[in-house]
N, C-alpha and C positions, 0 to 999 in steps of 0.2 A: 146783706147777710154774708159773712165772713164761708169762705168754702169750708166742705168737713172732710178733715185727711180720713183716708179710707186706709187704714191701720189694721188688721186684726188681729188680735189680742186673745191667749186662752191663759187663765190662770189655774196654777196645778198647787195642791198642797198634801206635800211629803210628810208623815207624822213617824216619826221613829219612837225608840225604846232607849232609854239611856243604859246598855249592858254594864258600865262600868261609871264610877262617877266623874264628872265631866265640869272641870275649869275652862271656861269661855273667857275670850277675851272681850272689851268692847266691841258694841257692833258687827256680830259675828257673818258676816255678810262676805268680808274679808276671807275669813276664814275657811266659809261653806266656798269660795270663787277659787280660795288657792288647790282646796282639798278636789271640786269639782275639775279641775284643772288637770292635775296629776291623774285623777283616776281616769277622764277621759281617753287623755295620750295613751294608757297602759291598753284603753280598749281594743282602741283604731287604729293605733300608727302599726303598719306593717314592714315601713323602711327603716325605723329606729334613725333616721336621720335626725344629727343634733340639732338641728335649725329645719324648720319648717320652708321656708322660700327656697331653699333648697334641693328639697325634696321632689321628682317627677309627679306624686301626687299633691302637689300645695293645693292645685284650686278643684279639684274631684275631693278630697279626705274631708271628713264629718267634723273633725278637731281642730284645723283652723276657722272652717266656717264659723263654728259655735264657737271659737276663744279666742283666735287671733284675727279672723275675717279682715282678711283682704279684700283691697276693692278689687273692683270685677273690674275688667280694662274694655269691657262693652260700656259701659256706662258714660262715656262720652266723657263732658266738662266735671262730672264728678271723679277722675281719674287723680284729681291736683292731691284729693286726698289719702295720704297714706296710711291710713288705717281707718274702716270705715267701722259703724256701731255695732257691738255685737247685738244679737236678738231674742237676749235675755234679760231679764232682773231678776235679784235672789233677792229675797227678802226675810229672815230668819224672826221667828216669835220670841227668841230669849237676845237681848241684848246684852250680852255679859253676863259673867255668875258663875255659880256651882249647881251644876245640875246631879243633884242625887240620884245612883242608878237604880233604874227603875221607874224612872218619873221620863214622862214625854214629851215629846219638844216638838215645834213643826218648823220648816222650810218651804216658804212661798214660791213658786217660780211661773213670773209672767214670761210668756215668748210670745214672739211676734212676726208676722207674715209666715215666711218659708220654714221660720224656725222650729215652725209646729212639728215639721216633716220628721224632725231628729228626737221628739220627745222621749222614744223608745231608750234612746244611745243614755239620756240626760237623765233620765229614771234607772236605771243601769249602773252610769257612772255614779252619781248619788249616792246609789246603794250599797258600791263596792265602798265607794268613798270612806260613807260612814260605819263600814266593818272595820275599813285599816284606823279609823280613831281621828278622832277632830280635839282640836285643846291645846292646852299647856301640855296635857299627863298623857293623849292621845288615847280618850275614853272612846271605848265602838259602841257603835250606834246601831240597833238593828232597827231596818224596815219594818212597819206597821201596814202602813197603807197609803195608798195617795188618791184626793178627789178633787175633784174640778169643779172651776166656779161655773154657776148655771140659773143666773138672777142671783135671788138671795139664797140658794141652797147648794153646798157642797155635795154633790153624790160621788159614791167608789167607785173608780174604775180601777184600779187596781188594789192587788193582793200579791206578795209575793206568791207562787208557784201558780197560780190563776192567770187568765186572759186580761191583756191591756183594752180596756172600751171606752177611748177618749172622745169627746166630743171634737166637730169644726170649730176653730177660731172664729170669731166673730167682731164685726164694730162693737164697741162698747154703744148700749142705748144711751141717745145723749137726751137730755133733760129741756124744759125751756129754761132759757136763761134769766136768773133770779135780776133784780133791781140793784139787790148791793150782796156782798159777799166775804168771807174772811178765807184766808187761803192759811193754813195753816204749817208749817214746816217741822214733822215729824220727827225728820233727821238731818244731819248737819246739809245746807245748799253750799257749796262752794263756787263761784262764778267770779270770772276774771274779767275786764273792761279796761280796753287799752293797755294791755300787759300790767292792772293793779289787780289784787285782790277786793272785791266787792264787798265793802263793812256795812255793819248795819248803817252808819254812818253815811255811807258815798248810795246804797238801797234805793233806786228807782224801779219801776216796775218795766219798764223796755231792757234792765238786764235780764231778768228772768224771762222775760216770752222769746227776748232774740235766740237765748239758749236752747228755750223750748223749742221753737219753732224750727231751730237750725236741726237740729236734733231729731227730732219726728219727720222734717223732710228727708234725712238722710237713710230715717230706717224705713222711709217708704223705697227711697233709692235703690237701697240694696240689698230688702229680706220683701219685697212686692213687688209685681208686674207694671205697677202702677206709679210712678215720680207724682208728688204731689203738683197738684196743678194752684197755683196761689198768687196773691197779689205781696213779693215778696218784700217790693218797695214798700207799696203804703201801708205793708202790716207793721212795718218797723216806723215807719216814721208817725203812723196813728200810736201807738206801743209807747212813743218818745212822748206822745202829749198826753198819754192819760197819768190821774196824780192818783198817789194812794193815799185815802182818805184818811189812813190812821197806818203807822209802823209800829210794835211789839218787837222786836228783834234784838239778839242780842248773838254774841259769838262765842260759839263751841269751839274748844279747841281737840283736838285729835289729831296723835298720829302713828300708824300702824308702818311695821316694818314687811318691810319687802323682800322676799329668798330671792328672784330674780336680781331684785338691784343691790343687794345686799346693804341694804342701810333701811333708816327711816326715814317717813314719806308723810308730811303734812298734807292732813287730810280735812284740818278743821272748817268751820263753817255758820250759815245763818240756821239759826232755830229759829219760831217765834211765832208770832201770823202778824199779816198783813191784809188790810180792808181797801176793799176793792169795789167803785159804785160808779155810776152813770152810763150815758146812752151808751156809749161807744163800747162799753163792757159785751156785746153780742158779739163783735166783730173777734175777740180773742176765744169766745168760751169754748168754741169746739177743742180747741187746744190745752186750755186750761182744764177740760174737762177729761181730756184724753191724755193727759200731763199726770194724772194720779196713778198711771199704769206704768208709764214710760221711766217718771222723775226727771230728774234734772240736776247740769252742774258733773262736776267731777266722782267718780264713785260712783254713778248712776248703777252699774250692773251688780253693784254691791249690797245695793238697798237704801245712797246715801242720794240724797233731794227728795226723799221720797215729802212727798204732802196732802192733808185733805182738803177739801173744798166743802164751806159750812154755808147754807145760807141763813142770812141772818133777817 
């Protein structure tokens, strides 16, 4: 039996009010991360320094943790990596469009291990966020309310001018693991293999869990007390010999522009599902199963690898 990363996971979801009418772009995930961004820095930063690494407060400040999170130079061999995962996902309910004001919209946000600690800052920033306007036309957005997942029921813990009553993060309950399975891809996966982009074409199943897995051990690294403890080798080389019993995939293309790098930024990717069956299928599921919080591939905090798990 494959170890289970000990991850905790709370999910929050932000319902606002459309005040004005609101042109989204695709996959507005981008969008809620650049807006969520900006309004952070305006909260926290007390030094106004233009560059963060710079700054006497880099690794005490709330705003790199949550957006640029630097590695922690305790953290031993995971030191090589310069920039380690941040410990969010957004996940937005409208993918594009014209939101007519007055009509609601919601914003997903999973966080993970320590990240919990900052949800006050994130429910904050959010809120200012979506006053100063999200879009093309920069429509405001008022706060509604926000509830947290808790099994299958959302309850509120917040109200604007009310008390915040979040619950603890928690493991996700994992399931037993089904016989055969379709892993579905939501939104676009992007994953690179030997410096290529990964086609539906070149599509083995050891690129997605190496990703996975690299990934999830990393936010155990550095948002938990706890480095996952795992069998790193033969997850990958077991990973390399399981086949997928059936491919659907095809390639999304996208690509969103960037204010940081001033250009545009290919973001495209696999949609599709992929069937997934035999013994060896236990040895990944805890990952795979804890892979629908986390996602996967590039854009992860965006909302992009995001995927379900069907069983069939």
């Amino acid at each position: 039996m494959s170890s289970i990363p000990q991850l905790p996971v709370a999910g929050y979801r932000l319902t606002f009010r459309a005040v004005d009418d609101l042109r989204l772009p695709a996959y507005t995930g981008s969008a809620w991360r650049g807006a969520l961004g900006h309004a952070l820095k305006r909260l926290v930063c007390v030094t106004r320094e233009s560059a963060c690494p710079d700054c006497l407060l880099y690794r005490s400040c709330i705003y790199p943790y949550i957006f640029e999170t630097p590695p922690d130079p305790g953290v031993g061999k995971l030191t090589k990596y310069t920039a380690a995962p941040h410990p969010y996902v957004l996940i937005p309910d409208q993918q594009g469009g014209v939101i007519p004001a007055g009509e609601t919209l919601a914003l997903t946000v999973h966080l993970f291990g320590h990240g919990q600690r900052h949800l006050p800052y994130i429910i904050h920033a959010l809120d200012q966020a979506g006053q100063r306007g999200l879009g093309q036309d920069r429509g405001a957005l008022a706060l509604l309310s926000v509830t947290q997942a808790n099994g299958m029921d959302w309850p509120t813990i917040y109200t604007p001018g009310g008390r915040l009553s979040p619950q603890l993060a928690t493991l996700p309950d994992l399931p037993p693991c089904p016989a055969r399975l379709t892993l579905r891809l939501l939104t676009p996966l992007r994953l690179t293999s030997e410096g290529r982009l990964v086609s539906q074409d070149r599509f083995r199943f050891h690129h997605l869990f190496s990703n996975l897995l690299r990934r999830i051990s990393l936010l155990m690294a550095f948002h938990t007390d706890a480095p996952l403890a795992a069998d790193f080798s033969g997850l990958t080389q077991a990973a390399r010999a399981l086949e997928c019993t059936q491919t659907r995939l095809r390639w999304h293309e996208w690509t969103r522009f960037s204010s940081r790098q001033d250009t545009l930024v290919q973001m495209g990717g696999l949609v599709g599902e992929v069937e997934l069956a035999g013994a060896d299928l236990e040895l990944f599921w805890p990952y795979l199963w804890l892979g629908q919080w986390t996602h996967a591939g590039k854009g992860a905090v965006m909302g992009l690898g995001r995927y379900q798990l069907v069983v069939v």
